[in-house]
C-alpha positions as CSV (number, residue, x, y, z in Angstrom):
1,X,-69.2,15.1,46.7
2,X,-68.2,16.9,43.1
3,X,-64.4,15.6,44.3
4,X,-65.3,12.4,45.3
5,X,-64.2,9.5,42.0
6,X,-67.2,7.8,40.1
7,X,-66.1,4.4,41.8
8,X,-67.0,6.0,45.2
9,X,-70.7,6.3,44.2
10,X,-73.7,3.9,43.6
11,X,-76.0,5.2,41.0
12,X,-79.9,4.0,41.7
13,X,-82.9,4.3,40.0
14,X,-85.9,4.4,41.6
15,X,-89.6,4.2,39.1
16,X,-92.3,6.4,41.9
17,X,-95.8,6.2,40.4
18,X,-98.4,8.9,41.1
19,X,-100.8,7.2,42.8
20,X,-103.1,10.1,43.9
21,X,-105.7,11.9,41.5
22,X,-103.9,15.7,41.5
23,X,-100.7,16.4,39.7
24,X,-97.3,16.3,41.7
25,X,-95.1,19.6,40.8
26,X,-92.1,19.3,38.6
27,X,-90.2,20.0,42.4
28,X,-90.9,16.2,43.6
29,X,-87.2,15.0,44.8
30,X,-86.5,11.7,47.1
31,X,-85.8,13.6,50.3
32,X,-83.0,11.0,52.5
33,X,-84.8,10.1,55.8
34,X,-82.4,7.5,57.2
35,X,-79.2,6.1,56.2
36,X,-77.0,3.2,57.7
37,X,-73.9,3.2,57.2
38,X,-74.5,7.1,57.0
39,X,-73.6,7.8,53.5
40,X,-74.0,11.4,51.2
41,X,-77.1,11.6,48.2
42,X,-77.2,13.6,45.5
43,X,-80.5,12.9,43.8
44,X,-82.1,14.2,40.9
45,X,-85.8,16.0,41.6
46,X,-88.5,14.9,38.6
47,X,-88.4,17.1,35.3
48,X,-91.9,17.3,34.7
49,X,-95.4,17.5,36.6
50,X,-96.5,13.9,36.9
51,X,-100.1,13.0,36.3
52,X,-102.5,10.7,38.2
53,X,-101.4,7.3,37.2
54,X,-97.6,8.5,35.3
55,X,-94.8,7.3,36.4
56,X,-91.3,8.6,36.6
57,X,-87.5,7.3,37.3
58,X,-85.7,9.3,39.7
59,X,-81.8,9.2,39.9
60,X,-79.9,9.0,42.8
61,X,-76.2,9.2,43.5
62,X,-75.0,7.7,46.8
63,X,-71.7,8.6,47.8
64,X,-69.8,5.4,50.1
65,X,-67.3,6.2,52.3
66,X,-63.9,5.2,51.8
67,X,-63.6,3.1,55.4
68,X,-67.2,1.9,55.3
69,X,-67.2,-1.6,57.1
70,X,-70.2,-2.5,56.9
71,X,-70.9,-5.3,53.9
72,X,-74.4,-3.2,53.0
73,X,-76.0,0.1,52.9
74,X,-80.3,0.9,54.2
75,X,-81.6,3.9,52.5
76,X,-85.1,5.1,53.1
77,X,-86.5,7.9,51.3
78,X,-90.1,9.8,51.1
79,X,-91.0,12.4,48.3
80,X,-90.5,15.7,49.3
81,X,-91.8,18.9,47.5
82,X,-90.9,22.6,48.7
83,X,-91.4,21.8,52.8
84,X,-93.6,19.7,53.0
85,X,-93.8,15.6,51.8
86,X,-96.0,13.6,49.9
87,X,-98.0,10.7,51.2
């Protein structure tokens, strides 16, 4: 993805909130669970530990194929820490 031009990526921001009462590790990152058109992330994990009740914007880079047809893109994503996920 390095090689790939800045006008081949979509850049999103996503706000996650802790909602629980313990502290998520500085390791949080949006782990990719499903993708259609099937496209390439390259997301950016959380800098700090997040509270109960902070909130956060995590960065994500989504790389689009050149001979995508489709006229949209479905990303899901779940919060992943180490090996295991959150919620």
């Amino acid at each position: 993805m390095e090689d790939a031009r800045p006008s081949d990526y979509c850049t999103l921001k996503w706000r996650v909130t802790n909602q629980t009462q313990a502290p998520w590790p500085a390791a949080v990152h949006l782990a990719l669970m499903f993708s259609q058109p099937v496209a390439l992330i390259d997301n950016q994990p959380l800098n700090t530990i997040l509270q109960a009740g902070e909130s956060q914007e995590i960065t994500v880079n989504i790389f689009i194929p050149k001979d995508i047809k489709e006229p949209y893109q479905v990303v899901m994503f779940r919060l992943k820490t180490g090996n295991s996920y959150l919620g």
